[in-house]
C-alpha positions, 0 to 999 in steps of 0.5 A, spaced: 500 500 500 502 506 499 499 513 499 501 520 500 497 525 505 500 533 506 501 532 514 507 536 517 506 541 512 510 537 507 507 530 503 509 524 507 508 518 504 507 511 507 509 505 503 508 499 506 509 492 503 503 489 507 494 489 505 493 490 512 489 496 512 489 497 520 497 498 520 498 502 514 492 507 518 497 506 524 503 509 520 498 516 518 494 516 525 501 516 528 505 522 524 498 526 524 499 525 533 506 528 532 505 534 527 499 536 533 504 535 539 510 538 535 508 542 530 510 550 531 505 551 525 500 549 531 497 554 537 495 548 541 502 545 540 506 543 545 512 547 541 507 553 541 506 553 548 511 553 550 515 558 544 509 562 548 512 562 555 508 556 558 512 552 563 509 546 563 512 540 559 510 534 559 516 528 561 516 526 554 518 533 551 523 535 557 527 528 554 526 530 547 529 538 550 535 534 554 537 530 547 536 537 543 542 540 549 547 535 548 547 535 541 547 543 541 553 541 546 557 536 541 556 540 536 558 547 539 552 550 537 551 549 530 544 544 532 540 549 537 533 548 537 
């Protein structure tokens, strides 16, 4: 199965070599639960709230900030977020 949908404000294509349509729903279902909790184009994001000062952070966005400071750190800042 293969089909293209505009999620994250790009086309994602999803080609999976199987009939099974619950999976390849499973694929779509999860990159449209990313581009609602990490897309910057989305008030009600996670991102945007906090890029508009809110301090709560769920667990899994502070891992993801803790990753994002170490390859800033090893990369002597050329990857800053």
């Amino acid at each position: 199965m293969k089909q293209t949908q505009l999620i994250m404000g790009m086309p994602i294509t999803v080609d999976i070599e199987t009939s099974d349509l619950v999976i390849f729903k499973k694929v779509l279902v999860f990159f449209r639960q990313v581009d609602k909790k990490y897309s910057p184009f989305k008030k009600t994001s996670e991102v945007s709230k906090i890029n508009a000062g809110s301090k709560k952070i769920s667990p899994e966005m502070q891992e993801i900030l803790a990753l994002c400071e170490k390859t800033k750190q090893e990369t002597n800042g050329y990857f800053d977020v």
